[in-house]
C-alpha positions as CSV (number, residue, x, y, z in Angstrom):
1,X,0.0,0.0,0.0
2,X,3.0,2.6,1.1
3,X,4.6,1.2,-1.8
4,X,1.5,2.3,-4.7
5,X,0.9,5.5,-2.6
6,X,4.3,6.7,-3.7
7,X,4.6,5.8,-7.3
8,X,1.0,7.3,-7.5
9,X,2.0,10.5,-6.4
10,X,5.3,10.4,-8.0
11,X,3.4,9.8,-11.3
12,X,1.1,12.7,-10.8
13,X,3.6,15.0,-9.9
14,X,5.6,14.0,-13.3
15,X,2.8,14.5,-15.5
16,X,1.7,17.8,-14.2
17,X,4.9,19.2,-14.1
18,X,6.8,18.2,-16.8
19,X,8.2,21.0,-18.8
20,X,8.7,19.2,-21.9
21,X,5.1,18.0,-21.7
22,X,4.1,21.5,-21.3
23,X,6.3,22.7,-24.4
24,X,7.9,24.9,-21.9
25,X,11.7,26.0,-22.8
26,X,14.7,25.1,-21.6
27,X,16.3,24.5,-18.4
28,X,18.6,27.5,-18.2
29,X,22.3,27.2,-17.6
30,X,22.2,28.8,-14.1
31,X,18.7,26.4,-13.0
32,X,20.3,23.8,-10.2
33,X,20.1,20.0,-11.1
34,X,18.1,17.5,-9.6
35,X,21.9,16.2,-7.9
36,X,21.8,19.1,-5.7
37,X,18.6,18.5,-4.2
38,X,19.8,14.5,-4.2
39,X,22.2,15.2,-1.4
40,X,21.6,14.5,2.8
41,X,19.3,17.5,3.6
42,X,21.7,19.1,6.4
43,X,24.0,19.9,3.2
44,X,21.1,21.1,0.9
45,X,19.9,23.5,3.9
46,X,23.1,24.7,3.9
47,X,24.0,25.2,0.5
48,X,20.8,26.8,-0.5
49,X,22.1,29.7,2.0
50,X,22.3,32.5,-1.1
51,X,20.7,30.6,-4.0
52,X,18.3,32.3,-6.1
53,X,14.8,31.4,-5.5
54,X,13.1,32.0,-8.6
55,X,9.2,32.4,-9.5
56,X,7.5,32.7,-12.9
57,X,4.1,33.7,-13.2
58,X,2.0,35.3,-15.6
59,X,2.5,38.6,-14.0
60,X,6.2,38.4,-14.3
61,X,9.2,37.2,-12.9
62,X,10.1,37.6,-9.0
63,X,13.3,36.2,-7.2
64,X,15.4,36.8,-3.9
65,X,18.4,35.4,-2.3
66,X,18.1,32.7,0.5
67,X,19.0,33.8,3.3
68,X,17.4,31.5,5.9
69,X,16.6,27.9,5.8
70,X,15.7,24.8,7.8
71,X,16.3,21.5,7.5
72,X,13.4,18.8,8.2
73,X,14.7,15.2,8.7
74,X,11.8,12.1,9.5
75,X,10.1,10.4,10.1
76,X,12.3,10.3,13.2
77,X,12.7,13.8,13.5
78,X,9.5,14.9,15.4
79,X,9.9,18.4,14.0
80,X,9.1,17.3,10.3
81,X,5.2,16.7,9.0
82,X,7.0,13.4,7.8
83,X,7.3,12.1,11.5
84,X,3.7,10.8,11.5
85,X,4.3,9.2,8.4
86,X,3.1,9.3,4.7
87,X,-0.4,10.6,3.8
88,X,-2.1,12.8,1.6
89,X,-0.5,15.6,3.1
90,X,3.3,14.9,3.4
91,X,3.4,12.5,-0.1
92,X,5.8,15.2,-2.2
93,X,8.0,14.6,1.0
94,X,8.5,10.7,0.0
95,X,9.0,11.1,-3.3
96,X,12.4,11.9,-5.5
97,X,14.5,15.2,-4.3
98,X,13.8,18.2,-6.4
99,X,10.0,18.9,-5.8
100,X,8.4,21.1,-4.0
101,X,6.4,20.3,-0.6
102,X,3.8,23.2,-0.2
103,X,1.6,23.6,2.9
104,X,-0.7,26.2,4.9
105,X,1.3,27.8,7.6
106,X,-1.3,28.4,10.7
107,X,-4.1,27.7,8.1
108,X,-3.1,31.7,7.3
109,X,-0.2,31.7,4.5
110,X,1.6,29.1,2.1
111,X,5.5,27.6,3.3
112,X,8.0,26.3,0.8
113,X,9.4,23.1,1.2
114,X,12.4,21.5,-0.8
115,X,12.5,17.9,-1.1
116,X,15.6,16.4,-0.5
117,X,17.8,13.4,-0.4
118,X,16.3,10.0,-1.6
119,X,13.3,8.7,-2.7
120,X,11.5,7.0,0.4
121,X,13.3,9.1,2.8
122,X,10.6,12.2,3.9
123,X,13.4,15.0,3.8
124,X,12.8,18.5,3.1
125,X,14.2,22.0,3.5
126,X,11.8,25.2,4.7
127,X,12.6,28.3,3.4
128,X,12.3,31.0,6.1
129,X,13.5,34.4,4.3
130,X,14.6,35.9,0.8
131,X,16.8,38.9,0.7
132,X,14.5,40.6,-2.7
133,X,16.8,40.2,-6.0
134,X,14.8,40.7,-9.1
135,X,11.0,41.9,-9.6
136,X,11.2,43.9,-6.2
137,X,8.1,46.2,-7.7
138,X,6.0,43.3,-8.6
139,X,6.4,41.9,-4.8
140,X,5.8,44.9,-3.2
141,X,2.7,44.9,-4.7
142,X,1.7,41.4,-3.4
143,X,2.8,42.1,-0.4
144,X,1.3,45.7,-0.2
145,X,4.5,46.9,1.3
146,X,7.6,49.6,0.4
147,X,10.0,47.6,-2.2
148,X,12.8,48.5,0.2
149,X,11.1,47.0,3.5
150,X,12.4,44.2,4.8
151,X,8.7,42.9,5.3
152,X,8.7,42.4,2.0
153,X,10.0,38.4,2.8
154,X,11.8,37.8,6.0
155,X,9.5,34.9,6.7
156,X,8.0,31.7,5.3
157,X,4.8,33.2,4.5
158,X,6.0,36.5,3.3
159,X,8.2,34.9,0.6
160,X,5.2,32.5,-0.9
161,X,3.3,35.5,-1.0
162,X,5.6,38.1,-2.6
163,X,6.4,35.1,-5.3
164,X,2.8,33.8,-5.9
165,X,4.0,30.7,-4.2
166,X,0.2,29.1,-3.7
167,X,-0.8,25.5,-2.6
168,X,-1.1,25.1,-6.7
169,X,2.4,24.4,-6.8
170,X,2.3,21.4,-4.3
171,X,4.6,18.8,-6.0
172,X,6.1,20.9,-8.6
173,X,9.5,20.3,-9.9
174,X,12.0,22.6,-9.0
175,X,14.0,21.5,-11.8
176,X,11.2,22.9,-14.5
177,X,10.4,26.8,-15.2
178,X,8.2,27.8,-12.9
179,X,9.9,27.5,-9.3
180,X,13.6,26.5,-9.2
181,X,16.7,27.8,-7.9
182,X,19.6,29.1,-9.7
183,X,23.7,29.7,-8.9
184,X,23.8,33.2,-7.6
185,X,26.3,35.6,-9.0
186,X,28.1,36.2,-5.7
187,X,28.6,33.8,-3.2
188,X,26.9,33.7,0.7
189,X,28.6,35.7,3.9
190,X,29.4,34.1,6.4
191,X,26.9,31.1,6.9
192,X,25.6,30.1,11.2
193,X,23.9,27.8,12.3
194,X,21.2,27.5,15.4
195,X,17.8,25.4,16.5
196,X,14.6,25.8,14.5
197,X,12.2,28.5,15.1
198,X,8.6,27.4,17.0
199,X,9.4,23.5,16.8
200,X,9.1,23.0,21.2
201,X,7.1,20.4,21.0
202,X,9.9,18.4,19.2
203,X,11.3,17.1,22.4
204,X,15.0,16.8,22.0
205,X,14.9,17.2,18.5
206,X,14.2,20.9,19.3
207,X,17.6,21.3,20.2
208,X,19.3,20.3,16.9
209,X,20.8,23.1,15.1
210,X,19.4,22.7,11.7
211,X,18.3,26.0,11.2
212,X,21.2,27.7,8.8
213,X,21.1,31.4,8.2
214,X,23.6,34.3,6.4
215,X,25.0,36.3,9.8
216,X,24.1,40.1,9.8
217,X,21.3,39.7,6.7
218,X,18.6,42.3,7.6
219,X,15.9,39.8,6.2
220,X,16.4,37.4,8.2
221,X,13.3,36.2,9.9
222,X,13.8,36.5,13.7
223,X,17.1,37.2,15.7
224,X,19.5,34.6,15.6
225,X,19.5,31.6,18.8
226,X,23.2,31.3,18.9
């Protein structure tokens, strides 16, 4: 049964987000492949610190920097959606690295979720903040802030919403056109590490420093637990 769940959702996944299927272009030169996402999650969290998150929509194209980033490791790891094992919900989590695992945040705003490691193992990555890089006027107006306020997306929710990051996206592959990440043109300060934010009720898994961040970024979601 576990085993049909996943190649179900794997298929559907495929097919809806295929870009070749779609007639879509390219991958671009700068787009990350599907090996970077392949890797043990602790080093994708990591690494993603100052990768270009990149959203194409209709209105336009939006992208920021990473500059936070957590790293989500079940099902052992009470802290993940994953630790109470595969449903409906969590299924983009148990498939192959390099999709996207969408959900509502306090049933208020959308997180982003990278999907990491192997398939079969429920890994994932949560974006926390974007320092704004391109298509700062076209966030601003999603967001109804300033384009120079760090509001703009110094948390999970703000960043879905200044990209058009919606629960549509659930499962899409971040190796396609639509949501990927690309090499940055200049690499990360200094990266530090510290626990996750609101994850208490993890028990000792709490304590695990798997939250990475870039020291001294002003977008950075809350102050950094050192």
């Amino acid at each position: 049964m576990l085993y049909l769940a996943r190649e179900k959702s794997r298929s559907y996944f495929k097919n809806r987000f295929d870009p070749k299927a779609r007639g879509m272009p390219e991958e671009r030169s700068l787009k990350l492949p599907r090996d970077f996402y392949a890797q043990p999650v602790l080093d994708v969290a990591r690494q993603c610190i100052g990768k270009l998150l990149v959203s194409r929509t209709a209105e336009g194209e939006a992208a920021g920097r990473i500059v936070e980033a957590e790293a989500y490791r079940g099902p052992h790891d009470l802290a993940a959606h994953s630790a109470r094992g595969l449903t409906k919900r969590t299924a983009a989590m148990f498939g192959p690295p390099g999709y996207a695992y969408i959900y509502l945040l306090y049933g208020v705003s959308w997180a982003l979720n990278l999907v990491a490691a192997s398939e079969g193992e429920p890994h994932a990555v949560l974006i926390r903040a974007l320092e704004p890089a391109r298509g700062l006027e076209l966030m601003a107006h999603r967001r109804g802030k300033p384009a120079a306020s760090r509001e703009l997306t110094n948390g999970p929710g703000k960043l879905t919403q200044a990209l058009a990051i919606t629960g549509a996206l659930y499962g899409a592959d971040l190796c396609g056109d639509q949501l990927f990440l690309e090499e940055p043109e200049r690499p990360p300060g200094p990266i530090r590490r510290s626990r996750r934010i609101n994850v208490e009720y993890a028990g000792p898994w709490a304590d695990k420093l798997w939250r990475f961040y870039e020291r001294g970024n002003r977008f950075i979601s809350v102050p950094p637990r050192e």
